[in-house]
C-alpha positions as CSV (number, residue, x, y, z in Angstrom):
1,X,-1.4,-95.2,-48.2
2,X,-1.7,-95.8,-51.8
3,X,-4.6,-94.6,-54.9
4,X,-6.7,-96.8,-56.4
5,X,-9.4,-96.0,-59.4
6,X,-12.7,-98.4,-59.2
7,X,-15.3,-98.0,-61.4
8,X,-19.7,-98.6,-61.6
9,X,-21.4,-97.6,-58.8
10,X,-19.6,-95.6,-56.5
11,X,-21.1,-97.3,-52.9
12,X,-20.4,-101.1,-54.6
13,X,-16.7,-100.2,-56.0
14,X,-15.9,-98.5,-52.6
15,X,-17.6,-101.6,-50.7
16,X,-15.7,-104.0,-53.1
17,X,-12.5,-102.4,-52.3
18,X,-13.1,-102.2,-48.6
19,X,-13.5,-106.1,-48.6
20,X,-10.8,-107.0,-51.1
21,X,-8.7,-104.8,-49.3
22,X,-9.3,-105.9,-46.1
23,X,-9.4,-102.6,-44.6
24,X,-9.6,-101.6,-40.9
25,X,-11.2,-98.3,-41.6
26,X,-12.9,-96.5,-43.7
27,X,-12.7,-92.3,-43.9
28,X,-15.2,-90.8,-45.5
29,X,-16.2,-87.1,-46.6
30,X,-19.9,-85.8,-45.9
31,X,-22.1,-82.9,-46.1
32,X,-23.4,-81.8,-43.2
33,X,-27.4,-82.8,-43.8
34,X,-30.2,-81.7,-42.1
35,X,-32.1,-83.8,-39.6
36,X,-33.6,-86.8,-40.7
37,X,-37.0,-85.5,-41.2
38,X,-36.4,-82.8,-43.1
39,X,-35.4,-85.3,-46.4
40,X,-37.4,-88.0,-45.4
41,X,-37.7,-88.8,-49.3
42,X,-34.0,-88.1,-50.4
43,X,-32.1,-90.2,-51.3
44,X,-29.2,-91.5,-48.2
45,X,-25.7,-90.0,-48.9
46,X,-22.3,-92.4,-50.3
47,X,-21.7,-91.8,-46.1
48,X,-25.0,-93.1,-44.8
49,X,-24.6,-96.2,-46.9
50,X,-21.3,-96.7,-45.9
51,X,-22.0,-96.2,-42.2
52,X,-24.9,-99.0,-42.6
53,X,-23.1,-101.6,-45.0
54,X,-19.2,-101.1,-44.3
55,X,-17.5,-104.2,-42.3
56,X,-15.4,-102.3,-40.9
57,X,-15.6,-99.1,-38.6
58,X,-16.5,-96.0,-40.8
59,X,-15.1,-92.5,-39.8
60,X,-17.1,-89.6,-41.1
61,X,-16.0,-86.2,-41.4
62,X,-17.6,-82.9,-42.3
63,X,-15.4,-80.4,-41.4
64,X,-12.0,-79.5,-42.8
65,X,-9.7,-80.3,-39.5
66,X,-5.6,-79.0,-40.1
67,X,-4.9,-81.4,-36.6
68,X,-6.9,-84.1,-35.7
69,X,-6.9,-83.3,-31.6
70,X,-9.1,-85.6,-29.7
71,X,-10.0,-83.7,-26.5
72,X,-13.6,-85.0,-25.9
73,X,-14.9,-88.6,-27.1
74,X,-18.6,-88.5,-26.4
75,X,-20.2,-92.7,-26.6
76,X,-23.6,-92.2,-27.5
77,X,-25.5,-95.5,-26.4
78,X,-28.7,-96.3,-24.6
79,X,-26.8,-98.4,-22.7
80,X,-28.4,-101.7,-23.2
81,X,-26.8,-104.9,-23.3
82,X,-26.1,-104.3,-26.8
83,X,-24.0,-101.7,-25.8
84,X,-21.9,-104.4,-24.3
85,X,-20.7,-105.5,-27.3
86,X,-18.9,-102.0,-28.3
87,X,-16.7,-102.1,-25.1
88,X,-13.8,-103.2,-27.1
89,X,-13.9,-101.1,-30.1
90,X,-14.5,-98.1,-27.4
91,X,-11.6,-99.3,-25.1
92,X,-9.1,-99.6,-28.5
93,X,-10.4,-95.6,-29.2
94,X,-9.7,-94.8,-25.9
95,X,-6.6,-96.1,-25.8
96,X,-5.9,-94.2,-29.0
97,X,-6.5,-90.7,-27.4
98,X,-5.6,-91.3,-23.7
99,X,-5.6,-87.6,-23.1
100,X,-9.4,-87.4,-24.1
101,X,-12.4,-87.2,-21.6
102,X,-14.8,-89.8,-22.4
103,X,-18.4,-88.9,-22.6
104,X,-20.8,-91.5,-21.7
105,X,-24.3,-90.0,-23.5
106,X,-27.7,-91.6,-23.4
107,X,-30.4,-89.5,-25.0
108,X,-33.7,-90.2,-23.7
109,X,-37.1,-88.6,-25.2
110,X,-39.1,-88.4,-22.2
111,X,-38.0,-86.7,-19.1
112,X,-39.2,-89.3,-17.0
113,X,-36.6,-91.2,-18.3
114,X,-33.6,-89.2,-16.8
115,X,-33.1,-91.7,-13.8
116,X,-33.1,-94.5,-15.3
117,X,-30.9,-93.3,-18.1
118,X,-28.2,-92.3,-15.3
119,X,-28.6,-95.5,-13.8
120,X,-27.9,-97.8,-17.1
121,X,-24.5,-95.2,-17.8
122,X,-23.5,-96.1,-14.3
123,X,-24.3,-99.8,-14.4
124,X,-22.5,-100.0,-17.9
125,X,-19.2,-98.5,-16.6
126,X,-19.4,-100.9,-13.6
127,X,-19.7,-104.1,-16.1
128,X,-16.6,-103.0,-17.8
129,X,-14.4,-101.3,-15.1
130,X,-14.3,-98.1,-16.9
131,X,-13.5,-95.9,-14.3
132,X,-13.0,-91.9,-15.8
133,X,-15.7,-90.7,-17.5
134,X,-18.6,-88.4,-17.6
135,X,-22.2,-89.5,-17.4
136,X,-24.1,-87.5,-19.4
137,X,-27.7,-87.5,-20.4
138,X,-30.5,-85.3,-22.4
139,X,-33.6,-84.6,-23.6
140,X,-34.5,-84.5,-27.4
141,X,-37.5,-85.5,-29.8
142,X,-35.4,-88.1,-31.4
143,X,-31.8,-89.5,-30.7
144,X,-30.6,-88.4,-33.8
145,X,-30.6,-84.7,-32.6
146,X,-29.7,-84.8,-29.5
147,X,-26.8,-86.2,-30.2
148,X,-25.7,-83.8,-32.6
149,X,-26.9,-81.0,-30.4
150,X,-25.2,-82.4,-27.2
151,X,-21.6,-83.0,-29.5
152,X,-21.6,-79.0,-30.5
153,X,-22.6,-77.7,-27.4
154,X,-19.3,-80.2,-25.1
155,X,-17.4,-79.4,-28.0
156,X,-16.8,-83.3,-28.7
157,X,-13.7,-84.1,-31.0
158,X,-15.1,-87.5,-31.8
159,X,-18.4,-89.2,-31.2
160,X,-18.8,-93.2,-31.4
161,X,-21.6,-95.0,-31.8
162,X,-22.5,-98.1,-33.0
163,X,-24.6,-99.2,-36.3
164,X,-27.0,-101.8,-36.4
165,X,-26.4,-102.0,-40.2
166,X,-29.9,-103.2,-41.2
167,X,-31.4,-102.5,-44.8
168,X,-34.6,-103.2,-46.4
169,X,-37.9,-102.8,-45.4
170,X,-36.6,-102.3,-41.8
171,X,-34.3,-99.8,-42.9
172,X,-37.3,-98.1,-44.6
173,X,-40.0,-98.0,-42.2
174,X,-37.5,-96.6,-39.5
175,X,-36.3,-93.5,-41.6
176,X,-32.9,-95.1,-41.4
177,X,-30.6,-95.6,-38.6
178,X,-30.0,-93.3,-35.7
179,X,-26.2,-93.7,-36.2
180,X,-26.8,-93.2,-40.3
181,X,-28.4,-89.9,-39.0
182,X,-25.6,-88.2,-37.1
183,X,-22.7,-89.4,-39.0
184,X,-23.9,-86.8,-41.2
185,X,-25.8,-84.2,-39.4
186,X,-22.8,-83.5,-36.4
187,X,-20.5,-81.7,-37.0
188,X,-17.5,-83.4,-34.8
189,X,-16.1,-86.5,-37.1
190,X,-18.4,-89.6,-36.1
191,X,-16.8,-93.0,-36.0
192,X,-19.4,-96.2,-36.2
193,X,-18.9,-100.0,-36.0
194,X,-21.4,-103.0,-36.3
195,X,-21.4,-104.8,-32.5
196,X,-21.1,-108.1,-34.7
197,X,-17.5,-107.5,-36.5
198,X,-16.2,-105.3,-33.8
């Protein structure tokens, strides 16, 4: 571990560094922010843009924590095939914490969607032989607070989930991403990864 002073705009210098650098991980600090709808027109936090333009995984953290002890990892994912692509990343954090229960989380908005949600967990642990975990799945207005909800109420030590990374006018008519969202509003350290680097 070593300092370094960057100047000019604080997301570019860090973004500079992380790629000069060639870091493997980012650790960031964060607020804890209300959800997403609540500062529709604020401007995202160092941590959301960091989350969304990093090339490398990004670990957020809100909370002071004396020992990192990872208990519960909690995968939030709708399971699709893009899901497929964080199998690696999630077997390396896994591997990392074998003590931990891992979490398989899908949060659906419509109730009728419970089945089906169950269904895609289980068909997604069967692709990729993972064999301990817990299916888990919930019901909230919008992903971005059910996760968060769901993290504080299992107690999670870690949630991973994966960002999309997209900006612009994409970025803008979505309200940002879902992973953006709950890297800063839960309050267990959030760890994301773009599917393409990871």
């Amino acid at each position: 571990m070593h300092d370094q002073v960057a100047t000019g705009n604080v997301d570019e210098a860090i973004l500079e560094v992380i790629r000069e650098q060639h870091m493997d991980l980012v650790v960031i600090g964060a607020h804890i922010h209300a959800p997403a709808f609540l500062h529709l027109f604020e401007m995202d936090s160092h941590a959301e843009r960091l989350v969304r333009l990093a090339p490398c995984p990004v670990l957020t953290v809100k909370l002071p924590a004396p020992h990192f002890e990872v208990r519960s990892i909690v995968f939030a994912s709708d399971f699709s095939q893009e899901a497929d692509r964080a199998v690696k990343s999630l077997r390396q954090v896994c591997a990392a914490f074998p003590e931990a229960t891992l979490h398989l989380l899908d949060v659906v908005t419509r109730a009728e969607d419970y089945s089906n949600a169950i269904d895609r967990i289980h068909a997604f642990a069967d692709r990729h032989h993972i064999l301990n975990y817990e299916p888990d799945v919930v019901n909230a207005p919008q992903v971005s607070i059910g996760v968060p909800r769901y993290a504080e109420q299992s107690h999670a030590d870690l949630v991973v989930m994966l960002s999309h990374g997209r900006t612009g006018l994409w970025h803008f008519l979505h309200g940002g991403s879902t992973a953006e969202s709950v890297a800063v509003q839960a309050k267990a350290p959030v760890l994301t990864f773009h599917p393409e680097t990871y």
